[in-house]
Kinemage of the C-alpha trace (Angstrom):
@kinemage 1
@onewidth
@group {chain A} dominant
@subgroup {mainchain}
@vectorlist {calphas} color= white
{ca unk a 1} P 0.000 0.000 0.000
{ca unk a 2} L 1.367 3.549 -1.088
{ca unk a 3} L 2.197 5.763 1.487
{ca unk a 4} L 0.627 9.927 1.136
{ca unk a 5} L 3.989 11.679 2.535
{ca unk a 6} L 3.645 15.221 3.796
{ca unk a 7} L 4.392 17.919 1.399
{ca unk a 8} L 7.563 20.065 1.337
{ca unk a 9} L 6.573 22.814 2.682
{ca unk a 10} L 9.771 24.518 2.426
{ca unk a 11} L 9.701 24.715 -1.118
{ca unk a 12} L 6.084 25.733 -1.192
{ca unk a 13} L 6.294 28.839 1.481
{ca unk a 14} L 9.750 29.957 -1.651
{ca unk a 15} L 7.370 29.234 -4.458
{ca unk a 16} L 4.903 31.206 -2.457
{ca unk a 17} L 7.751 33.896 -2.160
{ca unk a 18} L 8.474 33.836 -5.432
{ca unk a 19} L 5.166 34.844 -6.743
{ca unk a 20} L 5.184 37.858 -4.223
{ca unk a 21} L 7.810 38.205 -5.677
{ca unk a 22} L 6.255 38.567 -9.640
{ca unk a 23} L 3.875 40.753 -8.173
{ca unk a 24} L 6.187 43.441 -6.858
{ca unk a 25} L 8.233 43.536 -9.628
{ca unk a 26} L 4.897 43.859 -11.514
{ca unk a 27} L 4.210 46.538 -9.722
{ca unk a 28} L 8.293 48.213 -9.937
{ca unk a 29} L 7.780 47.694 -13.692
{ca unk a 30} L 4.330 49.924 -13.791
{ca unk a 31} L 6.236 52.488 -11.485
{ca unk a 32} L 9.168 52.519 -14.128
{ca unk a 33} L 6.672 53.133 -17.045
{ca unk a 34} L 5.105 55.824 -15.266
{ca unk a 35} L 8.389 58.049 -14.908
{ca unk a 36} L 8.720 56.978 -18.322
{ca unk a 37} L 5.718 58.664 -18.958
{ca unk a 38} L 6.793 61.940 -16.484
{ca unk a 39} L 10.238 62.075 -18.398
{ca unk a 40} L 9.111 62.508 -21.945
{ca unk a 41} L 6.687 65.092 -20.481
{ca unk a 42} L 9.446 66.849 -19.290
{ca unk a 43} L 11.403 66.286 -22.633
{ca unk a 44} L 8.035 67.724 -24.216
{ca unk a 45} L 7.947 71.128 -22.256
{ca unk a 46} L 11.859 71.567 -22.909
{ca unk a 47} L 10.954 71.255 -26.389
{ca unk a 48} L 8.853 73.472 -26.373
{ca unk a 49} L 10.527 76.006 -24.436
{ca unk a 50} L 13.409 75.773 -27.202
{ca unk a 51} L 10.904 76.324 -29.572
{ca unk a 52} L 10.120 79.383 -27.715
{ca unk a 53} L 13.517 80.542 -27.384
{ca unk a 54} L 14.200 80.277 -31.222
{ca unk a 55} L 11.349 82.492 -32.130
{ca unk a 56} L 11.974 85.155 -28.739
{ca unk a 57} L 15.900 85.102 -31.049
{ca unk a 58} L 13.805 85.701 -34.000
{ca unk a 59} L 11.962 88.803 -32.619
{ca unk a 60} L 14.771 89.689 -30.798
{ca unk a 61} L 16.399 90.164 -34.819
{ca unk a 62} L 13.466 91.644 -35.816
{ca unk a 63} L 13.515 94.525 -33.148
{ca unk a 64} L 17.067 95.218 -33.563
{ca unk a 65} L 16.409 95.868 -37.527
{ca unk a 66} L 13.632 97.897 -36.689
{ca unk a 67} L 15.462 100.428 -34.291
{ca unk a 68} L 18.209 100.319 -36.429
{ca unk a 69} L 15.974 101.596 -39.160
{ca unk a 70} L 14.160 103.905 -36.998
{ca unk a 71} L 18.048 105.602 -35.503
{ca unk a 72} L 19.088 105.981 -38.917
{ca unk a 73} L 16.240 108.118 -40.126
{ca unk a 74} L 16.449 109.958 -37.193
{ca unk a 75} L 20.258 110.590 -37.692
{ca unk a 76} L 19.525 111.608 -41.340
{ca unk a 77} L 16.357 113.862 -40.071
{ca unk a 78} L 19.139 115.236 -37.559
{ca unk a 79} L 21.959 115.921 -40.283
{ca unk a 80} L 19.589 117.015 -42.733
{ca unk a 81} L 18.246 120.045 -39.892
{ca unk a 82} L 21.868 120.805 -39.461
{ca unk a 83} L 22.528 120.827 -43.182
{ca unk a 84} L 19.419 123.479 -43.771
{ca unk a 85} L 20.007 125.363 -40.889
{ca unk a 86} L 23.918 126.033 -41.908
{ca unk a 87} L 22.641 126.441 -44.984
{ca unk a 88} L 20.102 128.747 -44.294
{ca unk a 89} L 22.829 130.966 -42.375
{ca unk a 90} L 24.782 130.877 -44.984
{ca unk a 91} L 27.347 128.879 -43.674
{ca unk a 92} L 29.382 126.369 -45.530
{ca unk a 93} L 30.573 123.189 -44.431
{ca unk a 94} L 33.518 124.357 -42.196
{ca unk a 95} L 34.450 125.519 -38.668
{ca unk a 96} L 31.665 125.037 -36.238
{ca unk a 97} L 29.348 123.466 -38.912
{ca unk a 98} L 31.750 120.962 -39.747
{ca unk a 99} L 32.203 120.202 -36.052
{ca unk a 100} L 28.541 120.134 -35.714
{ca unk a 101} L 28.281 117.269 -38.212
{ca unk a 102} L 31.501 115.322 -37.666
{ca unk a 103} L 29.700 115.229 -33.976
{ca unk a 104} L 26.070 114.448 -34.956
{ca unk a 105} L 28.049 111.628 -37.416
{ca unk a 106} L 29.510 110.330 -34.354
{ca unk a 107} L 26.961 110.319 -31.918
{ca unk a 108} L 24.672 108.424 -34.935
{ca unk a 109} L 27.646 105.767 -35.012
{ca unk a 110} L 27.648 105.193 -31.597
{ca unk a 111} L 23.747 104.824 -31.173
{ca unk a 112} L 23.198 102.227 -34.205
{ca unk a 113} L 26.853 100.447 -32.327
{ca unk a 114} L 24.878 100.027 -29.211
{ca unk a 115} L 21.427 99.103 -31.343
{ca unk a 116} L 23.471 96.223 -32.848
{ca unk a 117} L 25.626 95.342 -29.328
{ca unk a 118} L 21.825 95.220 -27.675
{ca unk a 119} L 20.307 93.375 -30.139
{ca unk a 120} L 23.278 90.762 -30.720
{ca unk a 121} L 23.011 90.226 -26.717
{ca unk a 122} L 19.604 89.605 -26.715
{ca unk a 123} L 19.921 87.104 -29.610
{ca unk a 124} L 22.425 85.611 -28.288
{ca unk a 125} L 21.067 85.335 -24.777
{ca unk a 126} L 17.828 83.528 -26.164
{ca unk a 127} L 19.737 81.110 -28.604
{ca unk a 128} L 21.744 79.586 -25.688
{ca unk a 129} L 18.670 79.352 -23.393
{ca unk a 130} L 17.781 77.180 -26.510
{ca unk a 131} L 20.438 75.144 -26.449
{ca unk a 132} L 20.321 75.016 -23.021
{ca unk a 133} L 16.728 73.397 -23.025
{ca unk a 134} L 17.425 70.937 -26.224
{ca unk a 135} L 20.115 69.400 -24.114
{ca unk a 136} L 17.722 69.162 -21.360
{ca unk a 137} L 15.267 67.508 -23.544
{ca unk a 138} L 17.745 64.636 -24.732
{ca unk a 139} L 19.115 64.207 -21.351
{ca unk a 140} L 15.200 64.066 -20.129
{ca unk a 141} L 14.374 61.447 -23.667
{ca unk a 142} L 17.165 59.587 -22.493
{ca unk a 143} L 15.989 59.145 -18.404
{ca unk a 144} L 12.836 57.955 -19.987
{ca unk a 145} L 14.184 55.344 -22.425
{ca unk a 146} L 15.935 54.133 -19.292
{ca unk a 147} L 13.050 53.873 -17.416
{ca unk a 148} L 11.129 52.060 -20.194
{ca unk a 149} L 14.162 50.014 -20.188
{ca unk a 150} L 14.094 49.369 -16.218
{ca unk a 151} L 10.420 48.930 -16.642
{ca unk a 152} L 10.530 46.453 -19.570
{ca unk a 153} L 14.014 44.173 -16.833
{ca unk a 154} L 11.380 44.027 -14.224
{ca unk a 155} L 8.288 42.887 -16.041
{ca unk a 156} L 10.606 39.859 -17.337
{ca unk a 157} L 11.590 39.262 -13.743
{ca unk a 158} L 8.258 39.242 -13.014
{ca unk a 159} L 7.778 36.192 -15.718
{ca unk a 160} L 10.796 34.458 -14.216
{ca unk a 161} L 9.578 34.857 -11.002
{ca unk a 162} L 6.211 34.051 -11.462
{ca unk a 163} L 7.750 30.592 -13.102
{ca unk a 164} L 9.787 29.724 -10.742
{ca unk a 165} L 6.716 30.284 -8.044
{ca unk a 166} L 4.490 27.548 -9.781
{ca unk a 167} L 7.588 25.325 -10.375
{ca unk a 168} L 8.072 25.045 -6.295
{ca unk a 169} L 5.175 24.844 -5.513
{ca unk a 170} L 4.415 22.476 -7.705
{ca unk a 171} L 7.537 20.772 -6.439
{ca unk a 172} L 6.515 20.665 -3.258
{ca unk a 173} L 3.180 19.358 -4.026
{ca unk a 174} L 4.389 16.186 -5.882
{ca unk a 175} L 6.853 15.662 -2.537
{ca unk a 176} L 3.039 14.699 -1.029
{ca unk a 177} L 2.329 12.083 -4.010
{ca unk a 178} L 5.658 10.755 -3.941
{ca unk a 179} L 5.437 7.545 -2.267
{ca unk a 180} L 2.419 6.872 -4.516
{ca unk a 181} L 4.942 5.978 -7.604
């Protein structure tokens, strides 16, 4: 007469452990995927914001051309007054009316100079805040491929785990029908 032998319980209670096991890593892979998730968010705004940046560097052009254009009719108005009103004297080009210009010349230079320093500032200010959040987009594409990456290591744990769970179990169960072969 076969014998019904007790079962192993030892390797049930680790198959047992095993599929706790599955499900936390179940559970670790979900909370990879959702960083994943927050990451290329975070990638999205950057991108955005360098999008941003490019066309603030755009405008930023586009006001320095427009000053530029505005100082230099200005500085013609300015010479031109100065012309007529020399003229108008009866003065010629010489002495104090040539210092006059020379000096109106100057100070026209000098304000279309700091038009173009300004503007080249600004554009240059914007385009590396650009660059700035591009970089911080990859790096930010990258943490969430390596999430997704993390996420994708724990759900195959999970399978291995989950496996080797039913295999001890099972394993222990056949201990109990042992002495039956």
């Amino acid at each position: 007469m076969a014998k019904i032998g007790l079962p192993d319980f030892g390797l049930i209670g680790s198959g047992i452990g095993q599929i706790g096991a599955a499900a936390g890593d179940l559970i670790t892979q979900q909370g990879f995927y959702k960083a994943a998730q927050h990451y290329t968010q975070a990638g999205n705004l950057e991108g955005e914001a360098a999008t941003i940046f490019g066309e603030n560097a755009n405008t930023a052009r586009a006001s320095g051309a427009i000053q530029t254009s505005q100082a230099k009719r200005q500085i013609y108005r300015s010479e031109s007054s100065t012309e007529a009103a020399a003229a108008g004297a009866g003065l010629r080009g010489g002495g104090s009316v040539g210092d006059i210009m020379r000096s109106s010349v100057q100070q026209g230079a000098l304000q279309l100079g700091i038009i173009g320093a300004n503007t080249q500032i600004q554009v240059n200010s914007y385009l590396e805040q650009q660059k700035a959040a591009q970089v911080a987009q990859e790096g930010y594409y990258a943490e969430s491929d390596n999430a997704t990456a993390q996420g994708n290591a724990a759900g195959a744990k999970s399978g291995f785990d989950m496996l080797s769970g039913i295999v001890g179990i099972g394993g222990g169960a056949a201990s109990m029908f042992a002495g039956f072969l």
